[in-house]
C-alpha positions as CSV (number, residue, x, y, z in Angstrom):
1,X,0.0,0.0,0.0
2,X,0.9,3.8,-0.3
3,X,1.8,5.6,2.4
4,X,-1.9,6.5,3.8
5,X,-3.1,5.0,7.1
6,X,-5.0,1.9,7.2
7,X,-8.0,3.1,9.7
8,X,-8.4,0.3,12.5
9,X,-12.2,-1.4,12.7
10,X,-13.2,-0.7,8.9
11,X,-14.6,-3.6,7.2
12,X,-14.1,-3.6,2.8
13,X,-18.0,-3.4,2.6
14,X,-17.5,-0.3,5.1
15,X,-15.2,1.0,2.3
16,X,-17.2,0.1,-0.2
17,X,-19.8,2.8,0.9
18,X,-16.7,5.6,1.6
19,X,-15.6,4.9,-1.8
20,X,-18.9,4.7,-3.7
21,X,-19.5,8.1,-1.9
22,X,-16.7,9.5,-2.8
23,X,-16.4,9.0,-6.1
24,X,-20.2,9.6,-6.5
25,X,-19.9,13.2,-4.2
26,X,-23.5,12.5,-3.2
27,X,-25.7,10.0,-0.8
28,X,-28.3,9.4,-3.9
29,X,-24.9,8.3,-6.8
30,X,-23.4,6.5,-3.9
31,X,-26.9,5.0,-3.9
32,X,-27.5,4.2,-7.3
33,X,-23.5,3.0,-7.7
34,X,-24.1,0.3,-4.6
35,X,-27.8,-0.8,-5.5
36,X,-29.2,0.2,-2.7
37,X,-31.2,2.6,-0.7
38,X,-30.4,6.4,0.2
39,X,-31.4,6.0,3.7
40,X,-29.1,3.1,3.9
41,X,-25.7,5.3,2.2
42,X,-26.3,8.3,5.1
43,X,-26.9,5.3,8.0
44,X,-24.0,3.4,7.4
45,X,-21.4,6.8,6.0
46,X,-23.2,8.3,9.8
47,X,-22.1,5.0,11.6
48,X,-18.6,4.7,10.1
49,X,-17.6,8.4,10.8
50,X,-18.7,7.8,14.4
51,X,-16.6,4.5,14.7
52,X,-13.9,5.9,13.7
53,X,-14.8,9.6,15.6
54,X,-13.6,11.2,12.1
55,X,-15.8,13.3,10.1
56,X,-14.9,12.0,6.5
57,X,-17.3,14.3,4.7
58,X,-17.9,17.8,4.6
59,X,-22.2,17.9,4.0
60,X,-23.4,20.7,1.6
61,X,-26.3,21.0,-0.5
62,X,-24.1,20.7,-3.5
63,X,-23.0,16.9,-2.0
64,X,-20.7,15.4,0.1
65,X,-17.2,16.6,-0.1
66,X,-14.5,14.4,1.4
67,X,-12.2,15.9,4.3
68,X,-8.9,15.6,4.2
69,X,-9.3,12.4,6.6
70,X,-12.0,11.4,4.0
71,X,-9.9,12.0,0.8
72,X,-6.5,9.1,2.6
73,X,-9.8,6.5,3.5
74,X,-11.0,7.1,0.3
75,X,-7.5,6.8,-1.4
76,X,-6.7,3.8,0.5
77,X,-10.3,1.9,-0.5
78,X,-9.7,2.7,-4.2
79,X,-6.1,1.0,-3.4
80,X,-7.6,-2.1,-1.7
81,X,-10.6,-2.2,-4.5
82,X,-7.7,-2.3,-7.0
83,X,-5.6,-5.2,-5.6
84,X,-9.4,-7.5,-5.0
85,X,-9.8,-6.6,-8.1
86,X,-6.3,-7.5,-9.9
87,X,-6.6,-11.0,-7.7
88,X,-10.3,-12.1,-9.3
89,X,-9.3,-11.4,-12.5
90,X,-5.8,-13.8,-12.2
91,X,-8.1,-16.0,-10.1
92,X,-10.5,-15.7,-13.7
93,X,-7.7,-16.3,-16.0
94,X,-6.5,-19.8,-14.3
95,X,-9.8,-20.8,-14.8
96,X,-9.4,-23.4,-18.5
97,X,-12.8,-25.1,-18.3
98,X,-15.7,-23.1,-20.5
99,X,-18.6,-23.9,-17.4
100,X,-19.1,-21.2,-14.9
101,X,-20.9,-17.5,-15.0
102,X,-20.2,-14.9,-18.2
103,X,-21.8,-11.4,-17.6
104,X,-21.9,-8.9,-20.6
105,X,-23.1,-5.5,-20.6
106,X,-24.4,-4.0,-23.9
107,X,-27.5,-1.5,-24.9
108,X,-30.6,-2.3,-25.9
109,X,-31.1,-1.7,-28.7
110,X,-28.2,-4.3,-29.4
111,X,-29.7,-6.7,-27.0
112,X,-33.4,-6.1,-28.5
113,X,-32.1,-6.1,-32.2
114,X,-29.3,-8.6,-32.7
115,X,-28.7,-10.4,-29.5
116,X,-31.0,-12.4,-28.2
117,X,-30.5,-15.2,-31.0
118,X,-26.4,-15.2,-30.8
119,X,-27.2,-16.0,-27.0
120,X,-29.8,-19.0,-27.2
121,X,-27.3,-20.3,-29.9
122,X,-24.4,-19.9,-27.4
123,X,-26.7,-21.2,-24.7
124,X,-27.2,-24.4,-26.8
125,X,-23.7,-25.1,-28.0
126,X,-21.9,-24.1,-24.2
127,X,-24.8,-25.6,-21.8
128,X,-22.1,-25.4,-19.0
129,X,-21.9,-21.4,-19.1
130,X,-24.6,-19.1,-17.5
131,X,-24.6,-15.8,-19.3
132,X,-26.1,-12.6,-17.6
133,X,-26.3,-9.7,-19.7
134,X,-27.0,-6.0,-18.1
135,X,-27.8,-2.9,-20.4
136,X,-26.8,0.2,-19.5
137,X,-25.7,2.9,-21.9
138,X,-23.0,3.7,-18.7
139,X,-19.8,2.2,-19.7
140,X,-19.3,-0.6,-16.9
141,X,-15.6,-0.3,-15.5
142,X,-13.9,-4.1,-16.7
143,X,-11.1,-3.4,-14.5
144,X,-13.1,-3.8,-11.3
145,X,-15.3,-7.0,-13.0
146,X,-18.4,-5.3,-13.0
147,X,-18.5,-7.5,-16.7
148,X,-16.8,-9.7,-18.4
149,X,-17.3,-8.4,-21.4
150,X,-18.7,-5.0,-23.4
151,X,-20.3,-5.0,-26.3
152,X,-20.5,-1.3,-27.5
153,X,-21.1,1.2,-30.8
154,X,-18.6,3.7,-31.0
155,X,-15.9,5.9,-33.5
156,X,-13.2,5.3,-30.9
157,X,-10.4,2.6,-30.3
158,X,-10.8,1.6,-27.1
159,X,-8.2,2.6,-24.5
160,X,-4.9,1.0,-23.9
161,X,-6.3,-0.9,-20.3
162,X,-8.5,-3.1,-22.5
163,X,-8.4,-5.5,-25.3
164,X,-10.8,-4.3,-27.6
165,X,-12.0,-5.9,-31.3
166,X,-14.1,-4.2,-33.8
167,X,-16.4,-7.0,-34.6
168,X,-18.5,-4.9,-36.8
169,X,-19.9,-1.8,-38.7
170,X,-23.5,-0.3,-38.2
171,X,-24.8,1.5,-41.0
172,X,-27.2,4.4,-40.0
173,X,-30.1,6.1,-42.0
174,X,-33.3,8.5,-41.8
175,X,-36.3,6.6,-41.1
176,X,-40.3,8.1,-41.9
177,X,-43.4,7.0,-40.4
178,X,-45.1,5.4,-43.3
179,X,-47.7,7.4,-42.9
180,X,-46.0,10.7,-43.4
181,X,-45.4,11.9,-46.7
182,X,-42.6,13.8,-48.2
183,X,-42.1,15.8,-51.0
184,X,-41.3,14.1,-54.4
185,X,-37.2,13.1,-54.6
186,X,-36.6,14.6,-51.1
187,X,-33.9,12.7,-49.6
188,X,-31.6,12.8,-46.6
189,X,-30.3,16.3,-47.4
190,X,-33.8,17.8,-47.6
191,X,-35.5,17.7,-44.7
192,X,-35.1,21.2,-43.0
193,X,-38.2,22.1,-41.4
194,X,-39.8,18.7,-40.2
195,X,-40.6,17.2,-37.1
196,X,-38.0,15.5,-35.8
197,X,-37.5,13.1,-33.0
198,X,-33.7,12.8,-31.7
199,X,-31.3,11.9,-28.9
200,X,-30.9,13.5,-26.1
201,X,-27.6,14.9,-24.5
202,X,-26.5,11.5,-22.9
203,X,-26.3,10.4,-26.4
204,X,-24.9,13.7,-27.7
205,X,-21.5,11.7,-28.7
206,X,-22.9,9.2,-30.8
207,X,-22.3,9.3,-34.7
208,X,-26.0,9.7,-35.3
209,X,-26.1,12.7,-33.1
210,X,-23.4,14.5,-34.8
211,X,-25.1,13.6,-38.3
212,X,-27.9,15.1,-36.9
213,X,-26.1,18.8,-35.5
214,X,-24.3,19.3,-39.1
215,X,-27.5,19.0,-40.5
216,X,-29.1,21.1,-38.0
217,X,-32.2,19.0,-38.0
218,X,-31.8,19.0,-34.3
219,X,-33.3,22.5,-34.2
220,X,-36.4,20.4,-35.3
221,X,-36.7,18.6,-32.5
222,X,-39.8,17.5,-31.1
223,X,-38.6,15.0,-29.2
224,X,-35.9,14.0,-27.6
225,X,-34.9,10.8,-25.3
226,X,-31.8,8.5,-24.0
227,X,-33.0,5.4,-26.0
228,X,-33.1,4.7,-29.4
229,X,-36.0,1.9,-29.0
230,X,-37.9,5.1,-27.6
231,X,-37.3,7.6,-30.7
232,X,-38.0,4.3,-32.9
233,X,-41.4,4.0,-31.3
234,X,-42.2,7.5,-31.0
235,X,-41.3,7.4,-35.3
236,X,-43.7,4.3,-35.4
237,X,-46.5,6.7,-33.7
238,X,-46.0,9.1,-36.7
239,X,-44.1,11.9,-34.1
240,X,-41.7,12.8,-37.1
241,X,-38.3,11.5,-38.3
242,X,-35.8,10.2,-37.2
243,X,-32.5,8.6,-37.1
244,X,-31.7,4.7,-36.3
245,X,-29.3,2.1,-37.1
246,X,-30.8,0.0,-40.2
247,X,-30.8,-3.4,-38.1
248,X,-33.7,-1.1,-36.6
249,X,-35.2,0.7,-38.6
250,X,-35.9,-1.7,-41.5
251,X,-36.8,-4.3,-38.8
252,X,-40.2,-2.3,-38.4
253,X,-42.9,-2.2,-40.9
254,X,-44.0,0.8,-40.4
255,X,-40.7,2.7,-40.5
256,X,-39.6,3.9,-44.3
257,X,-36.3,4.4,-44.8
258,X,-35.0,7.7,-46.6
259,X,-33.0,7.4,-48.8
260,X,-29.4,4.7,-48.6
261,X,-27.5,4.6,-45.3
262,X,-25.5,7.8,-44.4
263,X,-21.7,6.8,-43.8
264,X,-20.7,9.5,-41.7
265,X,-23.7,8.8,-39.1
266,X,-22.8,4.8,-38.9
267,X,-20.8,3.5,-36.4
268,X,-18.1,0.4,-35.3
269,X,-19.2,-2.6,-32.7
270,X,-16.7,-2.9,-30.6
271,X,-16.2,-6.6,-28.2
272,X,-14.1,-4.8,-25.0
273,X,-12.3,-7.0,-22.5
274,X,-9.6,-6.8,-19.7
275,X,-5.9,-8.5,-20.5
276,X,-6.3,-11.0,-17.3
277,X,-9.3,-12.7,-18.8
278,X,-8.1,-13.3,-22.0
279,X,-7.0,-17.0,-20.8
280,X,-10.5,-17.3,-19.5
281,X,-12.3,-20.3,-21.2
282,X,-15.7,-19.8,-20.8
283,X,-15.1,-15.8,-21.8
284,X,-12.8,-16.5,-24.9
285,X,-15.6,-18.9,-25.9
286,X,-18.3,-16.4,-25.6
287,X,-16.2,-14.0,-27.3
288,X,-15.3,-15.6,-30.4
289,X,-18.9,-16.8,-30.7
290,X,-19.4,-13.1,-30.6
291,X,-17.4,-11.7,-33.4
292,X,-18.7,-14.8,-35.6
293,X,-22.1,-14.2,-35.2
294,X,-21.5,-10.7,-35.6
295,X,-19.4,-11.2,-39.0
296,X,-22.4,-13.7,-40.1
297,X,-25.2,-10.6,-39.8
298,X,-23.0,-7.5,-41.4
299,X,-24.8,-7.5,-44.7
300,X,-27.9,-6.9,-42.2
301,X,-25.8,-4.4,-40.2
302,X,-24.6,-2.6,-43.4
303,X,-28.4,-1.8,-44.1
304,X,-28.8,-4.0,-47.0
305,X,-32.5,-3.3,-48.9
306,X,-35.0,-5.2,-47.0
307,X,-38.6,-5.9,-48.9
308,X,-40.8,-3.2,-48.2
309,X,-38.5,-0.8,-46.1
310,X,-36.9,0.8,-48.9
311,X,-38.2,4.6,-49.2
């Protein structure tokens, strides 16, 4: 450990709640991070500082500010978090035999769209491996095995902590309620002026979103929301236009598309690991069942004309 005190009488779970505070700065993200309630955070945070007859918090109504006491408890939980967490994952990796528990976080739309089938086929070939699968469009932290795995879209490699793979490409376009009408030969470019329904800021980074800002269709905005599934139904209700990946879009009958697949809104499909379970069985298993199911549905991925969804 680093040269900070290790306080007498403090249990991991108690630093589970310092830390979870801490790195939250508030009772209710402490809350949410640790699954359970607010009352419960400010009981046992309240019980802790009186063990130790330390304040470790500083309580404002912009949050909960760590003391200097608070900030060498919370520097040494995040140390001991680190080390549990380095000793599962080599624990992991020893592990050869593909039987045991694979988690995965993804997002919905994924998990909704694509998934499910590339998961009762796993389930079928590996009967030995439980799977459990958590969406989230929060990127789950690999490093301290809150998943196994993360499957996610995005334009950027991932970072140097992870072993990622591009296992594919998802092509993007406008969709139409089929009940609305547009102008003769208006395509993608000539929309100004509609009723459209886009993401909202948590989803501000996504290629679709940016598509959308250059276009400045997002000044058209009628709606806006954190999930795709939502702005699909919403399009489905005839709300206005919008913008989904094709596996999506043409999936729904009453969704037209507008015109081909715009490459600068589509995105990669990145499989995102950590180094220590690469010699994991039952994960490398999963994986590369993964990337071939993946590779097997691109030419639905790329948007590829689907009878009756063409616009």
């Amino acid at each position: 450990m680093n040269n900070a005190t290790h306080p007498p009488g403090l249990s991991w779970d108690d630093y589970r709640f310092i830390l979870a505070v801490g790195r939250a700065g508030s009772l209710n993200g402490a809350a949410k991070r640790l699954a359970v309630s607010h009352p419960t955070v400010f009981r046992r945070i309240n019980a802790i500082e009186r063990a130790l007859g330390a304040r470790l918090f500083e309580r404002a109504r912009e949050g909960y500010a760590p003391t200097p006491t608070g900030e060498e408890v919370i520097a040494v939980a995040a140390e001991i978090e680190a080390r549990i967490g380095a000793t599962e994952r080599r624990l992991a990796g020893l592990d050869a035999r593909p039987t045991g528990k694979v988690r995965l976080t993804t997002v919905e739309p994924l998990l909704q769209g694509l998934l499910v089938p590339l998961l009762a086929k796993f389930r079928r070939d590996h009967p030995g491996i439980v799977l459990e699968v958590v969406t989230d469009n929060a990127l789950h932290d690999l490093g301290r095995r809150e998943a196994d795995l993360a499957l996610r879209p995005g334009s950027k490699p991932p970072p140097d902590s992870l072993i990622g793979r591009r296992v594919a490409r998802l092509a993007a376009a406008v969709y139409r309620p089929r009940s609305l009408r547009l102008p003769r030969g208006a395509g993608a470019d000539d929309l100004a002026g509609m009723d459209w329904l886009i993401p909202d800021g948590s989803l501000g980074d996504i290629a679709m979103a940016h598509w959308l800002r250059r276009k400045q269709y997002d000044r058209g905005a009628v709606l806006r929301a954190n999930s795709l599934l939502a702005l699909r139904d919403a399009a489905v209700e005839g709300m206005g236009l919008t913008m989904l990946p094709c596996y999506l879009g043409d999936a729904e009958r009453q969704l037209v598309r507008v015109g081909p697949p715009q490459p600068a809104a589509a995105s990669d499909l990145w499989l995102l690991s950590h180094p220590d379970l690469r010699r994991t069985e039952r994960v490398r298993v999963f994986a590369d069942a993964l990337r071939e199911g993946f590779a097997a549905l691109q030419s639905r991925l790329d948007g590829a004309s689907v009878p009756g969804q063409s616009g």
